[in-house]
C-alpha positions, 0 to 999 in steps of 0.5 A, a space after each residue: 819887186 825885189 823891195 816887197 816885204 812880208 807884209 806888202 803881200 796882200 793877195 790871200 791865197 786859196 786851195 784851189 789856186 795853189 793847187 792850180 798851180 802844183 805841178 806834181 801830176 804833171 811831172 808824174 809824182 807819185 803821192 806822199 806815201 808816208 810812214 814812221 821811220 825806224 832808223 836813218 836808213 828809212 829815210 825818205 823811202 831807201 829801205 823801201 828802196 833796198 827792198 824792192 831791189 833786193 827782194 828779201 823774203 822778210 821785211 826787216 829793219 837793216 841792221 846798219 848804219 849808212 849816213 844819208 845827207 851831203 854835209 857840206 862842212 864834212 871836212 870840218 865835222 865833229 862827231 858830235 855833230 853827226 846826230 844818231 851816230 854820236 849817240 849811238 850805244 855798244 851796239 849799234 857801233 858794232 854793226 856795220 857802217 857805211 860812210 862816203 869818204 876816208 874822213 868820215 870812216 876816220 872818224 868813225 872807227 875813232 869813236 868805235 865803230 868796229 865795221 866802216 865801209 866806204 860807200 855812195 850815199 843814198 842817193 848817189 847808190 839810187 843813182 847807180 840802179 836807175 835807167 833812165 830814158 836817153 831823153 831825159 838823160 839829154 840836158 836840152 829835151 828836159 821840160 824844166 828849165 829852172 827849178 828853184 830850190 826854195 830854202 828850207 824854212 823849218 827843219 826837223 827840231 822844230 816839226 812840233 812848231 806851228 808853222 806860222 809866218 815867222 818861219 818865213 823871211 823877205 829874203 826869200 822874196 828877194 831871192 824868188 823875184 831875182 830868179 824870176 826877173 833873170 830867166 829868159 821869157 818864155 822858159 817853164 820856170 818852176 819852184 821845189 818846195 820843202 815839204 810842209 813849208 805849203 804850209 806857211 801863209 806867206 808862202 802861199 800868198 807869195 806863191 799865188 801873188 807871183 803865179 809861180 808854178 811849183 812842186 812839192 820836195 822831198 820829204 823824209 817820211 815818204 817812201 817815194 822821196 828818193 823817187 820824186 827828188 831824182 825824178 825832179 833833178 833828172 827832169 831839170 835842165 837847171 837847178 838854182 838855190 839861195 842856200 848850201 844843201 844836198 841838193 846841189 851834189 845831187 842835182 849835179 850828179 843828174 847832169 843839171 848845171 847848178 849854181 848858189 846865188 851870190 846876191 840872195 844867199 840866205 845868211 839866216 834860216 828863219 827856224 834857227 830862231 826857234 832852236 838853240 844856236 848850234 856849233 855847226 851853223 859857224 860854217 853855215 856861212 858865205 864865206 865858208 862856201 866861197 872858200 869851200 866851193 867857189 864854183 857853186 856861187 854864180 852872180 845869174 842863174 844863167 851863170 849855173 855850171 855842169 859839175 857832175 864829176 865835182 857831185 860824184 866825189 862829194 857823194 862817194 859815187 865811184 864806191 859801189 856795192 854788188 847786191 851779195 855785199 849788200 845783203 850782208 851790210 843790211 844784215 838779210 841773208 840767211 846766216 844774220 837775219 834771226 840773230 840780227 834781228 834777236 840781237 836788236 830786240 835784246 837791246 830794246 828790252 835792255 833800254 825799256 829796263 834802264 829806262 
């Protein structure tokens, strides 16, 4: 099987046969509730998150910066990789920041941002504020064997894009069969998708020729994202991908064994075509992950470890926030909230001018 290409997968899929095979209701998922984000914080659902636990008599913006997604090659990052935070202007240096480690807070009180502090990720600080029921903090009573990480296969410089086959790459097929192929029979296997990548006809073939169970992931406008994605490792007894993203920290830190795979890692992600090559993608690579993190390559997905202690230090979990600091990180107590809030509406009508 592991031969097919692209264009050997002849089975036309349909809605309804994918939808069979959707396991989204049965792992209690909510639907997508999606909006348009304002700021880095509103990703995938943390604002609403922050919210509900702090319950602040308005519903404001936070009025601060908090770095949202693992970065593998942090010890390696350049400011100016880092997106929003490189670009951002007087202000919104001068709010305060929340960064996972000593390296990143270096590095952001060196480009003048005046109020670092050191704290968990948000998934990581979701983790914190979660019960979960004792059953499914017990690795053996999960109900998902295997979740398969399928890679991405577009990314957010190219939403406007159609989504058509091109964004797709007969390594993934490699790396489904493979997964498929080693599992012991019997075992409740399922896929976690991209959001959108449903999208994609071979995919939906694939999905459909292999009658591969599968859920929809996490995405970034929904504010139910860090819900489901938690939801989905917390059920999951092992988590296995063909690429490096944070899906590996937090898997881990829900007490999945996790694991990359040495003989499908994906070199290539098909949207990189669509964009210009960027600096960071030179740490994108194998051997960057051999070097980095020799313990997440297994050469079977029944070679995946536990290594919840490596997750916790990746993702700044041992830093914690009583809900009084995080009111005033977020700027919502009742001596900043106006002011904060005069402050960002003084800056927008500066940008409309210099516009």
């Amino acid at each position: 099987m592991s031969a097919t290409k692209i264009a050997d997968l002849g089975f036309m899929s349909t809605d309804n046969e994918l939808s069979n095979l959707c396991l989204d209701q049965t792992f209690g998922l909510r639907p997508p509730k999606t909006w348009k984000y304002r700021t880095e914080l509103d990703r995938f659902g943390f604002t609403s998150f922050l919210y509900n636990l702090l319950n602040p008599p308005f519903r404001f913006r936070g009025f601060c910066n908090w770095l949202h997604g693992w970065e593998p090659y942090w010890r390696s990052v350049k400011f100016e990789w880092l997106g929003g935070a490189a670009s951002a202007n007087n202000y919104h240096r001068s709010l305060p920041s929340v960064v996972y480690n000593k390296h990143l807070r270096d590095l952001f009180i060196k480009n003048s941002y005046q109020d670092v502090r050191l704290g968990p990720l948000p998934f990581a600080f979701y983790h914190q504020n979660q019960l979960l029921e004792n059953n499914l903090c017990r690795s053996d009573s999960r109900p998902i064997d295997y979740l398969i990480v399928l890679p991405k296969l577009f990314g957010p410089k190219v939403e406007h894009l159609p989504l058509d086959n091109t964004f797709f790459s007969s390594d993934v097929i490699t790396f489904v069969d493979e997964a498929l192929e080693s599992v012991p029979y019997g075992s409740n296997i399922v896929f976690l998708l991209y959001y959108r990548d449903i999208e994609i006809r071979a995919l939906r073939n694939l999905i459909c020729d292999r009658k591969i169970k599968w859920v929809n992931g996490v995405n970034p406008y929904d504010i139910y994202g860090l819900e489901r994605i938690h939801t989905l490792f917390s059920l999951s007894k092992t988590v296995y991908g063909q690429e490096t993203g944070s899906f590996l920290p937090y898997a881990a830190l829900c007490g999945a064994k996790v694991g990359l795979s040495k003989n499908s890692y994906l070199t290539m992600k098909p949207w990189h075509q669509h964009i210009e090559k960027h600096k960071w993608r030179s740490y994108d690579t194998y051997q960057f992950v051999e070097n980095h993190y020799p313990h997440l390559l297994v050469n079977n997905i029944l070679d995946a470890t536990v290594c919840s202690d490596w997750a916790k230090r990746e993702l700044g979990y041992h830093y914690s926030f009583t809900n009084d600091e995080l009111i005033k990180i977020l700027g919502w107590n009742s001596n900043q909230i106006y002011y904060n809030q005069f402050r960002s509406l003084m800056q927008r009508a500066t940008n409309k001018i210099k516009k």
